[in-house]
C-alpha positions in Angstrom: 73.0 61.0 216.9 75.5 59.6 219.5 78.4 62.3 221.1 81.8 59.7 221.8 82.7 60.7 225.2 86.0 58.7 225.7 87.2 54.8 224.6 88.8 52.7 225.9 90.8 49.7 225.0 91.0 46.7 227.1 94.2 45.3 225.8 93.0 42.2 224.6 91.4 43.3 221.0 88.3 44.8 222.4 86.8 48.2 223.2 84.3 50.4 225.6 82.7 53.5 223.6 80.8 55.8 225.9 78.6 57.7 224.1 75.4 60.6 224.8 72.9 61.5 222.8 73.3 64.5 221.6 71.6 66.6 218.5 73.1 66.6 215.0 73.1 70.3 214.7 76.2 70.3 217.1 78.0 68.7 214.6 76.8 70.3 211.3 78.1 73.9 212.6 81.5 72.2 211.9 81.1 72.6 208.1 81.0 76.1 209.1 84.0 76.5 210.9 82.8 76.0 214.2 84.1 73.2 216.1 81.7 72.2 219.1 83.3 69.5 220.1 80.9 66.9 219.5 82.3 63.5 217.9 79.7 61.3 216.7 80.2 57.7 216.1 79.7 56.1 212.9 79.7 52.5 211.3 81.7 51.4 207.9 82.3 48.1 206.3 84.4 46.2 204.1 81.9 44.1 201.8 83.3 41.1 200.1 81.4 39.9 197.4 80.7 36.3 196.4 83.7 36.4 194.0 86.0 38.0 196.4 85.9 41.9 195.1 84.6 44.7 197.8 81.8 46.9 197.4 83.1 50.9 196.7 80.9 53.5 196.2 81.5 56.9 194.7 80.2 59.6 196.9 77.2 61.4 195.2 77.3 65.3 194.8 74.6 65.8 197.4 76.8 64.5 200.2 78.4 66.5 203.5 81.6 65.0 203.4 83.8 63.5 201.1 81.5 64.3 197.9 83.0 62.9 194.6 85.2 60.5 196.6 85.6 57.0 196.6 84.9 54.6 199.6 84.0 51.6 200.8 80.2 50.7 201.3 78.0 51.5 203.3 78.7 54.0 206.0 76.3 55.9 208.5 75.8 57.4 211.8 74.8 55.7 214.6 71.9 56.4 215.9 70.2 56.0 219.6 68.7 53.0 220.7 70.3 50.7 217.2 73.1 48.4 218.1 76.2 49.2 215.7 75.6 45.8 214.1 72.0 46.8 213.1 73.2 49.8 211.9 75.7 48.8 209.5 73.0 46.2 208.1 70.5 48.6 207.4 72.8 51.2 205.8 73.9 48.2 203.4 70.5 47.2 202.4 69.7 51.1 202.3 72.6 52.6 200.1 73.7 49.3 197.8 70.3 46.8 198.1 73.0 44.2 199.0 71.8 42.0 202.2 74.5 40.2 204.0 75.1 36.6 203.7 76.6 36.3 207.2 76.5 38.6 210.4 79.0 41.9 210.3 82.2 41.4 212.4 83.8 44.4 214.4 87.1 44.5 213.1 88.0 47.6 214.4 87.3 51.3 216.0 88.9 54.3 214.1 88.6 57.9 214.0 88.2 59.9 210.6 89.6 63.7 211.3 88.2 64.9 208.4 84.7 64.3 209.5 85.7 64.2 213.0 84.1 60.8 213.9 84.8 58.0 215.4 83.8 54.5 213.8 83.1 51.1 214.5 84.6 49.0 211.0 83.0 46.1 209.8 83.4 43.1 207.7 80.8 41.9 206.0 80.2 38.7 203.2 77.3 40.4 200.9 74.9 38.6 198.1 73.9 41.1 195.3 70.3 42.9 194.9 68.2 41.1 191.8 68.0 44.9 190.9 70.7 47.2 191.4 69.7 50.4 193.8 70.7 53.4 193.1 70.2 56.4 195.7 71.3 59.9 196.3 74.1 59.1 198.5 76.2 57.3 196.1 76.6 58.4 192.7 78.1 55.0 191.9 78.4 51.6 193.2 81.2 49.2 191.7 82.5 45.8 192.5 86.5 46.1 192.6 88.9 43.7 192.6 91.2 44.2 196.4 94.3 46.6 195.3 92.7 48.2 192.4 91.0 51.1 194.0 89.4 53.5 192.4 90.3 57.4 192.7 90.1 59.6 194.5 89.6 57.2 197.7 88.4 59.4 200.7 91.5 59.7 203.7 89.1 57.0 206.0 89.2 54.6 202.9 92.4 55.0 202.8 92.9 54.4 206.5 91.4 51.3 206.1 93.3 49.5 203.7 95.5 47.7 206.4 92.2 45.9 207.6 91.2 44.9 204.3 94.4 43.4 203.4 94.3 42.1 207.2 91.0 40.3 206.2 92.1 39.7 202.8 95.4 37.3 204.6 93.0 35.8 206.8 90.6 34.4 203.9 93.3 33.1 201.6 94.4 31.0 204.6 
C-alpha cells in the first residue's frame, strides 16, 4: 500500500499527493489501538447509473471498517505502481461487475478519520453486469435514487454528499 506523506493544493482545483510505499501491517495495528502514523490513500466513486440512481453498497460482515454500513461503490486502496484511475476501475468491475461507460473523473481528495485515509473521489457513468456479482465485501448492492439513502451511511459517505449533489447540479444543466 501507499503511506500519504503531505498534499498539497495548487489553488486552482488541483492537487500533489506524495506518497511511499509502505506495508499494510502499519496500518492494521490501528484496529488495535495503536496509531503508527501511516495514512494510506484510497480511491471512491460516485456511480451514476444509466437511469440516473448511484451505486450503494452495504458493507459485508467480513469487512475492517465500516461493516454493516452503507456507502457508495466501489472503494479500495491504492496500491504501488496503479494509477488511481486504474484503481477505481478495477475495484468497480471487482466489487459490483459494473464496467464504466466513460473514464472516472477526480472530483476531489478527502480524508476519512475513521479509517484514517486519505482518498482520491471519483465520478463515474456505469452500465450494469448481464449477471449481478455478489462478493464478500459487500453484503448488498442497490441502485438508489440521489437523496434516498439508505441507513446507516458510513461518516465518508456521508462526507461526500456535497459532491454528489455537486455532480448531480452539474448534469441537470
Amino acid at each position: 500500500m501507499l503511506h500519504v506523506l503531505g498534499t498539497s493544493r495548487n489553488g486552482h482545483g488541483g492537487v500533489t499527493i506524495h506518497c511511499v510505499p509502505t506495508s499494510y501491517r502499519f496500518h492494521a495495528v490501528a484496529r488495535e489501538g495503536l496509531d503508527t502514523g501511516v495514512r494510506p490513500i484510497g480511491v471512491k466513486a460516485v456511480c451514476f447509473t444509466p437511469t440516473g440512481q448511484i451505486l450503494m453498497a452495504q458493507r459485508g460482515p467480513e469487512t475492517l471498517n465500516y461493516a454493516g454500513m452503507w456507502e457508495f461503490a466501489p472503494a479500495g486502496t491504492l496500491e504501488p505502481g496503479v494509477s488511481p484511475a486504474d484503481m477505481i476501475l478495477r475495484e468497480l468491475q471487482e466489487e459490483t461487475g459494473w464496467t464504466a461507460s466513460a473514464p472516472p473523473v477526480a472530483r476531489a481528495l478527502a480524508f476519512d478519520p475513521v479509517v484514517r485515509s486519505w482518498e482520491v473521489l471519483y465520478v463515474i457513468d456505469v452500465l450494469p453486469p448481464a449477471v449481478p456479482l455478489q462478493t464478500w465485501e459487500c453484503s448488498e448492492l442497490r441502485q438508489v435514487n440521489p437523496g434516498e439513502w439508505p441507513e446507516p451511511l458510513a461518516p465518508v459517505a456521508a462526507q461526500m454528499l456535497p459532491i454528489v449533489e455537486a455532480e448531480r447540479r452539474v448534469r441537470a444543466r
